[in-house]
SEMAR-944627 format. One record per residue (C-alpha): residue number from 1; chain; residue in one letter; x, y, z. Coordinates in Angstrom, 2 decimals. Example, Ala and Ser with C-alpha at 12.3 -4.5 7.8 and 13.67 -1.06 7.14 Angstrom:
% SEMAR-944627
nr, kette, rest, X, Y, Z
1, A, A, 12.30, -4.50, 7.80
2, A, S, 13.67, -1.06, 7.14
END
This chain:
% SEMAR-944627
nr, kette, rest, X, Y, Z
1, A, X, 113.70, 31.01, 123.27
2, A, X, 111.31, 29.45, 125.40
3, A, X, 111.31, 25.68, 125.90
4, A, X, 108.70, 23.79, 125.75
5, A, X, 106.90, 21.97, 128.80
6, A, X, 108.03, 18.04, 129.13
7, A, X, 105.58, 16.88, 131.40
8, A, X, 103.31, 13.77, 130.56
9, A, X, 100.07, 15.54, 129.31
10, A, X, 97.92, 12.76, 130.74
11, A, X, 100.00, 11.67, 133.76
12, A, X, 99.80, 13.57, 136.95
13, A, X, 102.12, 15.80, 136.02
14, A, X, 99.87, 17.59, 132.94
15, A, X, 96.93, 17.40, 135.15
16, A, X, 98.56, 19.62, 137.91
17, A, X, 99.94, 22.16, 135.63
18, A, X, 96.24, 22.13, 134.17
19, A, X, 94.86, 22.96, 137.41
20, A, X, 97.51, 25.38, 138.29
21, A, X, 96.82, 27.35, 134.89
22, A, X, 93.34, 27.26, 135.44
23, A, X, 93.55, 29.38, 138.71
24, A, X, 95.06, 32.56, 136.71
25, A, X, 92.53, 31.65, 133.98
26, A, X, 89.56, 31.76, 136.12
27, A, X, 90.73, 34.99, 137.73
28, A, X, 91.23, 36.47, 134.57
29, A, X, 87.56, 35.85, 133.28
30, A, X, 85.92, 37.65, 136.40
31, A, X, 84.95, 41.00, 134.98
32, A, X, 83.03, 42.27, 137.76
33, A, X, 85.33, 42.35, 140.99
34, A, X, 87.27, 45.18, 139.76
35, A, X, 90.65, 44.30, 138.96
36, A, X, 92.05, 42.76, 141.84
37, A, X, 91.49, 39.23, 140.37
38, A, X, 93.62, 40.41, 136.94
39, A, X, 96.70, 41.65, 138.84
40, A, X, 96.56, 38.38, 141.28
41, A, X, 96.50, 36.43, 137.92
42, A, X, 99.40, 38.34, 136.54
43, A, X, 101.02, 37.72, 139.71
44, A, X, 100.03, 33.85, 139.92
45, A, X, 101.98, 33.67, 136.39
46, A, X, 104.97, 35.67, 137.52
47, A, X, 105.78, 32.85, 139.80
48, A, X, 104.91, 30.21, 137.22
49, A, X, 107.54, 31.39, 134.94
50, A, X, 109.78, 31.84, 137.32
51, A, X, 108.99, 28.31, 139.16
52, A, X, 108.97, 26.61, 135.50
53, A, X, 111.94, 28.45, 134.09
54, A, X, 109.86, 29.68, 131.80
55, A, X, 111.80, 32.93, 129.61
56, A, X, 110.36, 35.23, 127.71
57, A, X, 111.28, 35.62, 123.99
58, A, X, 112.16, 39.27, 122.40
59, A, X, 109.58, 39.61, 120.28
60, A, X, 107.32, 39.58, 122.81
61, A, X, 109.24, 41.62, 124.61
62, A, X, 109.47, 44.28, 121.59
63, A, X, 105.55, 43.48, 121.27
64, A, X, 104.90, 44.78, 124.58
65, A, X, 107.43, 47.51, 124.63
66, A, X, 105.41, 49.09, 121.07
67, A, X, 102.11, 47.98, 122.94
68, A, X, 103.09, 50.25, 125.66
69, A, X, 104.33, 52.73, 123.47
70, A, X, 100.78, 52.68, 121.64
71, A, X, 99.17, 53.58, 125.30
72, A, X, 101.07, 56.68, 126.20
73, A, X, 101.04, 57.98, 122.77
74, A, X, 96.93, 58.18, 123.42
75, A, X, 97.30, 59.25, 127.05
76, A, X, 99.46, 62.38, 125.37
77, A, X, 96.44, 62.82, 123.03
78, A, X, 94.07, 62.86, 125.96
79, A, X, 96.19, 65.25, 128.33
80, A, X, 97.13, 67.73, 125.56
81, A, X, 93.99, 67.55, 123.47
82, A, X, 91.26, 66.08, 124.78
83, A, X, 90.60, 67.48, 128.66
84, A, X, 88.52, 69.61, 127.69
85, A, X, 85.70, 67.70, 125.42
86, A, X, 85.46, 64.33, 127.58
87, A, X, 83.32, 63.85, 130.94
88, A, X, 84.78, 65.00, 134.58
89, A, X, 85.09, 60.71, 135.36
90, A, X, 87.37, 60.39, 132.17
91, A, X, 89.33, 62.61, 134.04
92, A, X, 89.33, 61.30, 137.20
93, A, X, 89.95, 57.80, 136.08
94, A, X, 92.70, 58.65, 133.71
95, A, X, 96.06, 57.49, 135.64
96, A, X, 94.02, 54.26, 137.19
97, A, X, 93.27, 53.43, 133.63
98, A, X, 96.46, 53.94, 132.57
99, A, X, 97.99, 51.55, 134.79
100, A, X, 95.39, 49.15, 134.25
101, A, X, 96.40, 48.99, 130.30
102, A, X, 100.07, 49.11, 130.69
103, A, X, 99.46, 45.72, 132.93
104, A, X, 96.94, 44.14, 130.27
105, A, X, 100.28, 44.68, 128.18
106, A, X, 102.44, 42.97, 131.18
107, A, X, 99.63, 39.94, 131.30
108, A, X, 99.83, 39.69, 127.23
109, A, X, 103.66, 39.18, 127.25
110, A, X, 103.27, 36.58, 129.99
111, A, X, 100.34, 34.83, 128.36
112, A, X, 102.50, 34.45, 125.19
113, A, X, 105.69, 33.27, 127.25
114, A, X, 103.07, 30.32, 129.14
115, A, X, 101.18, 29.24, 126.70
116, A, X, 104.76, 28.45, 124.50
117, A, X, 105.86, 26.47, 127.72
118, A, X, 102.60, 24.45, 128.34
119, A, X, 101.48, 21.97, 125.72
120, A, X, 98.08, 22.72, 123.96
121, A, X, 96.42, 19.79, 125.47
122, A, X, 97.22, 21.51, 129.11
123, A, X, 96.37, 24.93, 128.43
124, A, X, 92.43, 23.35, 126.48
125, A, X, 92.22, 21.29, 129.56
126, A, X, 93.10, 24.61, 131.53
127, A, X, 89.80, 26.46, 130.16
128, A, X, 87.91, 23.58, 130.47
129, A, X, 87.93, 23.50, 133.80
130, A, X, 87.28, 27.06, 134.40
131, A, X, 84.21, 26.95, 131.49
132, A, X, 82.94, 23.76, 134.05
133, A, X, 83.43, 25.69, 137.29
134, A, X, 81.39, 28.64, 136.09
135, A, X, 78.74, 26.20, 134.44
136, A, X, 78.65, 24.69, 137.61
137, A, X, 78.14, 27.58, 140.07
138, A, X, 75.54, 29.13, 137.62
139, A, X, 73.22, 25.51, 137.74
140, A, X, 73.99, 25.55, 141.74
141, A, X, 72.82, 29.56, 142.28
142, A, X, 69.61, 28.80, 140.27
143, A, X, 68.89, 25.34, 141.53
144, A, X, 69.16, 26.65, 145.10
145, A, X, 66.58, 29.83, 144.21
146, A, X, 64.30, 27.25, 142.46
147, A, X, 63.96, 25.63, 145.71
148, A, X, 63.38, 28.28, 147.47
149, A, X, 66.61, 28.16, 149.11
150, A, X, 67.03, 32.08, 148.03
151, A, X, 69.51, 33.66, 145.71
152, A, X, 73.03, 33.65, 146.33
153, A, X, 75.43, 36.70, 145.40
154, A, X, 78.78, 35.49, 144.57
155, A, X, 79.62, 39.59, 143.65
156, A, X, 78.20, 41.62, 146.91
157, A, X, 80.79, 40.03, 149.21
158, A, X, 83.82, 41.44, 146.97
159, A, X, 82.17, 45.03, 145.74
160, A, X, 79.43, 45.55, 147.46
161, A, X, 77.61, 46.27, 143.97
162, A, X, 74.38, 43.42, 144.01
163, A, X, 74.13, 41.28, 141.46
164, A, X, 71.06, 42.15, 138.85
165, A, X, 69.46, 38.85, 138.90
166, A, X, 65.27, 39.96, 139.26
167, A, X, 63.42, 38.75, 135.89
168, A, X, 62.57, 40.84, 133.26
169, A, X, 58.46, 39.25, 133.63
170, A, X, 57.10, 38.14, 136.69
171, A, X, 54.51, 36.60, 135.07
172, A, X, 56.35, 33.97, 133.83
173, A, X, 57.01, 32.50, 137.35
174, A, X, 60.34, 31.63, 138.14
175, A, X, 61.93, 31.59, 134.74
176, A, X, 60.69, 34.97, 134.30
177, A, X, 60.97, 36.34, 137.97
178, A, X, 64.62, 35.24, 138.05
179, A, X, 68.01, 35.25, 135.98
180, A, X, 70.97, 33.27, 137.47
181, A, X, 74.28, 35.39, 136.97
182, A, X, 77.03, 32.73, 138.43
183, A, X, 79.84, 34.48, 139.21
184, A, X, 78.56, 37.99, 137.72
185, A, X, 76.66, 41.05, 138.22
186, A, X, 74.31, 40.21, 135.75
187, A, X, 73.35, 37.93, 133.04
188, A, X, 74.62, 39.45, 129.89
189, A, X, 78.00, 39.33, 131.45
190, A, X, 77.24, 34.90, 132.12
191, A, X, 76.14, 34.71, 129.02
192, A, X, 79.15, 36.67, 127.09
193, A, X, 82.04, 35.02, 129.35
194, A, X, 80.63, 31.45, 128.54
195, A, X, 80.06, 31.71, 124.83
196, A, X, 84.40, 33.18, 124.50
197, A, X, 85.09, 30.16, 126.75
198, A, X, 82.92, 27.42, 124.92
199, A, X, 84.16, 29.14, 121.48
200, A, X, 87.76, 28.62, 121.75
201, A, X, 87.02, 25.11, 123.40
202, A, X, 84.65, 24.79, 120.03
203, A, X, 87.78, 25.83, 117.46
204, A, X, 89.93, 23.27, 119.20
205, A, X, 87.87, 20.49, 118.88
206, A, X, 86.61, 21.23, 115.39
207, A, X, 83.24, 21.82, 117.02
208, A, X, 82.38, 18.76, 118.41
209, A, X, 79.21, 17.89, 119.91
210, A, X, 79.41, 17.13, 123.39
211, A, X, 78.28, 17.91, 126.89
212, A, X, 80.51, 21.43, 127.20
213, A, X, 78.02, 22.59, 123.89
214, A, X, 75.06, 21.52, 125.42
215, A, X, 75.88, 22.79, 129.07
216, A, X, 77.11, 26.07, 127.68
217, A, X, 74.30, 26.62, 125.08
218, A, X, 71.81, 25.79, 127.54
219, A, X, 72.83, 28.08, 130.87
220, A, X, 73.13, 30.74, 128.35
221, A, X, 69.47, 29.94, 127.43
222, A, X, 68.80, 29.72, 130.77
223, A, X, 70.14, 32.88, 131.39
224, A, X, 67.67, 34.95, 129.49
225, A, X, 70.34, 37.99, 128.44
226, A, X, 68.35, 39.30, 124.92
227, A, X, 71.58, 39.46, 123.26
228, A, X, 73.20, 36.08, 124.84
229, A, X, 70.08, 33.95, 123.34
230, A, X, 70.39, 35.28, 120.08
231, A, X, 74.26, 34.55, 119.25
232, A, X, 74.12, 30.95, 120.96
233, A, X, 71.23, 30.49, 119.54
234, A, X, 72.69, 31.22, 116.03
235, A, X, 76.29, 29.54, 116.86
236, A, X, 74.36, 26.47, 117.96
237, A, X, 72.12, 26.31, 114.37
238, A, X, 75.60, 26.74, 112.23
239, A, X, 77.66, 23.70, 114.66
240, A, X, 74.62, 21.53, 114.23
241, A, X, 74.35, 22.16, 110.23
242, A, X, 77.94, 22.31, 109.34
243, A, X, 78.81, 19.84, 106.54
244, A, X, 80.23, 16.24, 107.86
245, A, X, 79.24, 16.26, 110.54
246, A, X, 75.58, 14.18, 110.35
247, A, X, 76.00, 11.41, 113.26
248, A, X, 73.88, 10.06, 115.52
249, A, X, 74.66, 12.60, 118.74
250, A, X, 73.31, 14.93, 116.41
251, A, X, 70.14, 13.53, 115.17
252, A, X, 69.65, 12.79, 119.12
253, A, X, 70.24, 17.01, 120.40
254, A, X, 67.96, 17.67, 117.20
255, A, X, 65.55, 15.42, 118.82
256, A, X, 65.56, 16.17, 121.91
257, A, X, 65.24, 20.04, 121.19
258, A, X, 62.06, 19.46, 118.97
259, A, X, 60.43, 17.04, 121.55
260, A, X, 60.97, 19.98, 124.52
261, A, X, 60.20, 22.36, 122.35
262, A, X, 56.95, 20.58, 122.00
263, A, X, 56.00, 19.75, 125.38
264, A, X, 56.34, 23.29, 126.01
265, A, X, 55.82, 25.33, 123.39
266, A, X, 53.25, 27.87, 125.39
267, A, X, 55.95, 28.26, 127.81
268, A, X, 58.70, 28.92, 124.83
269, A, X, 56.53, 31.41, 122.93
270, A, X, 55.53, 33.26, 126.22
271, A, X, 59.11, 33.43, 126.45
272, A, X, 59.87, 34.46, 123.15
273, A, X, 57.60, 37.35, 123.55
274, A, X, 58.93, 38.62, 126.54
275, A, X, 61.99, 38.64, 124.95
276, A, X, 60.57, 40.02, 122.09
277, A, X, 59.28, 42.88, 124.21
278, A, X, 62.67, 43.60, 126.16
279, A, X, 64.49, 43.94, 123.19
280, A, X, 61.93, 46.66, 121.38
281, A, X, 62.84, 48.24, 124.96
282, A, X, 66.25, 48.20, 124.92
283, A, X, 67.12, 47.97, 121.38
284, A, X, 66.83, 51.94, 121.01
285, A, X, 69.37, 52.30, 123.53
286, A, X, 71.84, 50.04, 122.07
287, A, X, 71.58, 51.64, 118.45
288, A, X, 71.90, 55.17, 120.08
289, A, X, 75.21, 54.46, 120.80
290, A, X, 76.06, 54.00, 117.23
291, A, X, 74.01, 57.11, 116.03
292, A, X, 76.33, 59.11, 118.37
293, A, X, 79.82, 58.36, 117.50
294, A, X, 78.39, 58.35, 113.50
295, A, X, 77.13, 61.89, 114.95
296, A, X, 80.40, 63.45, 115.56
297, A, X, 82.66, 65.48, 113.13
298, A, X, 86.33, 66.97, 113.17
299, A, X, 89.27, 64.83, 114.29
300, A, X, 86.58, 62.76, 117.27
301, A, X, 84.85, 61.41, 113.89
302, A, X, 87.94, 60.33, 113.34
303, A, X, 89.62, 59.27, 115.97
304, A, X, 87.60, 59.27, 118.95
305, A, X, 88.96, 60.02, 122.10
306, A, X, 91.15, 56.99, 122.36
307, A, X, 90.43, 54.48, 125.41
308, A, X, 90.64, 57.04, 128.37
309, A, X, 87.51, 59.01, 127.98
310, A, X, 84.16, 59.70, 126.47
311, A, X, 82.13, 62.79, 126.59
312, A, X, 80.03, 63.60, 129.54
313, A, X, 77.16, 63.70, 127.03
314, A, X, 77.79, 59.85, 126.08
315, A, X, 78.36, 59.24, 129.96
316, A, X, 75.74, 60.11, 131.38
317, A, X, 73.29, 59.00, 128.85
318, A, X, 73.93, 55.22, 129.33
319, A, X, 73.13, 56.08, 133.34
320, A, X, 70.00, 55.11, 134.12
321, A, X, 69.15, 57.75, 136.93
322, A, X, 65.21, 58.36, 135.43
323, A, X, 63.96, 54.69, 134.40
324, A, X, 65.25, 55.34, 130.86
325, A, X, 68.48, 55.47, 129.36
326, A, X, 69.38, 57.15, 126.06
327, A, X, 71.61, 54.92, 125.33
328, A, X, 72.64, 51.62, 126.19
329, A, X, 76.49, 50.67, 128.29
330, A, X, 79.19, 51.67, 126.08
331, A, X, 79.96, 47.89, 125.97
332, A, X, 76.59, 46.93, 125.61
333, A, X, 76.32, 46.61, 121.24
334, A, X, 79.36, 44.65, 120.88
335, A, X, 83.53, 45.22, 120.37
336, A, X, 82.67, 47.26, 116.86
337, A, X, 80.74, 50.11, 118.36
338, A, X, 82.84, 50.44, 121.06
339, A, X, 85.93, 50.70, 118.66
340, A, X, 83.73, 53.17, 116.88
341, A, X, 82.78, 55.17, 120.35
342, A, X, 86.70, 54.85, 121.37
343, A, X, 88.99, 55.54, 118.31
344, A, X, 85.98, 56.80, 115.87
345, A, X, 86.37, 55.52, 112.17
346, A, X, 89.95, 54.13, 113.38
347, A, X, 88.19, 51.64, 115.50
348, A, X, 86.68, 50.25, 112.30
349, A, X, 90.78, 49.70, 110.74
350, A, X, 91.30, 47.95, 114.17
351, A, X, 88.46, 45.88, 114.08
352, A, X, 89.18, 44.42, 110.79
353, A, X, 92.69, 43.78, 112.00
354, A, X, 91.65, 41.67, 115.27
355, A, X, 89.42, 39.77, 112.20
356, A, X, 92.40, 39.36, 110.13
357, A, X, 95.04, 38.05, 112.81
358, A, X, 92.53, 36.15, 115.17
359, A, X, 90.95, 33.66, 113.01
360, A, X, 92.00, 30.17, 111.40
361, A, X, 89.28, 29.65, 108.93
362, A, X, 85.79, 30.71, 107.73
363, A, X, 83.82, 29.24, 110.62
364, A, X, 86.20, 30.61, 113.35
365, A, X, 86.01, 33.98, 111.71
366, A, X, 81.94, 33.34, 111.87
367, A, X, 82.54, 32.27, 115.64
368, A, X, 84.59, 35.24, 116.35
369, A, X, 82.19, 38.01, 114.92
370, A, X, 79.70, 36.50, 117.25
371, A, X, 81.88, 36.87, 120.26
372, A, X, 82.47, 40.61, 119.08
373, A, X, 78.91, 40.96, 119.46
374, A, X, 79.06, 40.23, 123.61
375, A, X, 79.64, 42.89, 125.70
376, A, X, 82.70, 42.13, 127.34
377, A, X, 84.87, 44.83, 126.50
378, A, X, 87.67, 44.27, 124.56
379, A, X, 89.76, 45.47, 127.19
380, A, X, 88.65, 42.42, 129.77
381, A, X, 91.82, 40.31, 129.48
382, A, X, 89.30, 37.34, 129.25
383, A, X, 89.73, 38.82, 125.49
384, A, X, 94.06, 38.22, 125.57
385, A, X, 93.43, 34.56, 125.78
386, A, X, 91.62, 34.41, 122.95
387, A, X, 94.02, 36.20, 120.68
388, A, X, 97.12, 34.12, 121.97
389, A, X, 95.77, 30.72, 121.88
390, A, X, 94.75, 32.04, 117.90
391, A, X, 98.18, 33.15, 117.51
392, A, X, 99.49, 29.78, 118.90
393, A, X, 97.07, 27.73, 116.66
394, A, X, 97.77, 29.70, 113.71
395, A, X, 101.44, 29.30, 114.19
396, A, X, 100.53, 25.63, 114.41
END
């Protein structure tokens, strides 16, 4: 059984080990350098339990080993049955993706095994400092293009893929023209990391109001992703109205929101139409993605074609090669149609079982729905910190 970490959580001690967790943390959140980052995580916490002492218990052991188990039983599915009904880059990406989920297993079972050793005070402190870092370099990258100082790519060095950070309306000058992405190729992706990192800070502290709420609400704002505005924007009305908790901070945010709001209101409602208008542009697209997994019948109705492939059909129609996509990203309408596009009516059954096993209350089960809704896929291991810290805190 693992032993638990005796450091002094406010003595130097608990703020090095927060630090040193945070590294593997903020590696882990990066979802658009490929996966190098993950496996240098996985790597980072390899030495930590074996610099801590830290051992792993059975059970998660025996978790893993079924996890595993659960993996090659749909890569047999997908060699014997499905080669022939998914796209040709299913194919191609088959064994790559199959190592890549047998190490999301590896990185769950070490997750567990640190987050047992570290006190919960170290591993909160942890994600706070990665939720600050990427708050930080977002503010920086559009600071620096406000000023003219141009826009600065913190993707295109690693991938060579540019980061997606023109506006969606140019005639809304630079809040229009440009979209700050911090450490990602776009803005949805911002938006969808920082509202998983500021809702498990949020469930910790019983949804305080403080400065990571108003710094996390507000980039997301600032980032302009359609989908991003909406859930913070609804996650911010429910913290603000929850019973007991009328103080004066609040009465102050309330204020200060209606007084900006104000001030600039033909500035807001230009922007709320131009959002209004990219969503009636996109929102076809995202439902099409539903229509088509509702759309199929036999045993893909069913059970889709588990997480190594999709048809060429569904492929190629979120590729936008004409200025128009058919549909949207697979992960583009949230964790519940891609269960539904990946494992068919299955997806649903596992969907209500990460709802069962992942919250602590009515409120966190409101907060988690919303984070379903991102589109960071539910195989982004940014997603395996959530579950064990909720496994932790439900264990108490």
């Amino acid at each position: 059984m693992t032993e638990r970490c005796c450091v002094s959580e406010d003595g130097w001690e608990g703020k090095w080990s927060a630090l040193l967790l945070a590294i593997p943390f903020f590696l882990v959140t990066l979802v658009n350098h490929w996966v190098v980052p993950w496996f240098l995580a996985g790597a980072i916490l390899v030495c930590y339990c074996i610099f801590f002492g830290i051992q792993v218990r059975r059970s998660y052991i025996v978790q893993g080993g079924l996890l595993i188990g659960l993996v090659f039983v749909f890569a047999f599915k997908f060699v014997v049955f499905d080669l022939l009904k998914v796209s040709q880059e299913s194919i191609a990406g088959f064994r790559s993706n199959l190592v890549v989920y047998c190490f999301l297993v590896v990185l769950y079972v070490l997750l567990r095994s640190v987050f047992d050793f570290f006190s919960m005070f170290v591993i909160f402190r942890a994600l706070r400092c990665v939720f600050w870092v990427h708050v930080f370099i977002f503010l920086i990258q559009f600071f620096l293009y406000w000023i003219g100082a141009g826009f600065i790519d913190f993707v295109q060095p690693f991938t060579g893929e540019s980061s997606r950070y023109v506006g969606f309306d140019q005639s809304l000058g630079v809040f229009g023209a440009f979209r700050a992405t911090g450490f990602f190729s776009e803005p949805s992706n911002y938006s969808g990391v920082i509202f998983i990192l500021l809702a498990i800070i949020k469930i910790e502290d019983n949804f305080k109001l403080d400065s990571a709420l108003a710094f996390g609400v507000g980039t997301i704002f600032m980032s302009f992703s359609t989908a991003g505005v909406i859930i913070a924007g609804v996650f911010l009305v429910v913290v603000l109205l929850r019973e007991n908790q009328f103080s004066v901070s609040r009465v102050m945010l309330l204020g200060a929101c209606a007084l900006a709001a104000v001030y600039n209101y033909e500035v807001l409602i230009e922007l709320f139409l131009s959002q209004e208008r990219k969503y009636e542009v996109t929102s076809g697209s995202r439902t099409g993605l539903l229509d088509f997994a509702m759309a199929r019948d036999g045993l893909a109705f069913l059970m889709g074609y588990g997480p190594f492939g999709v048809e060429g059909e569904l492929l190629y129609g979120a590729i936008d090669t004409a200025g128009k996509r058919v549909v949207a990203s697979l992960n583009d309408s949230g964790m519940l149609v891609f269960l539904l596009i990946n494992f068919g009516l299955l997806g649903m059954v596992f969907y209500g079982f990460l709802l069962y096993k992942n919250t602590v209350g009515l409120i966190s089960l409101f907060v988690f729905v919303l984070a379903t809704l991102t589109k960071i896929s539910l195989f982004y291991p940014l997603w395996l910190i959530y579950f064990v810290l909720m496994a932790r805190m439900k264990r108490g």
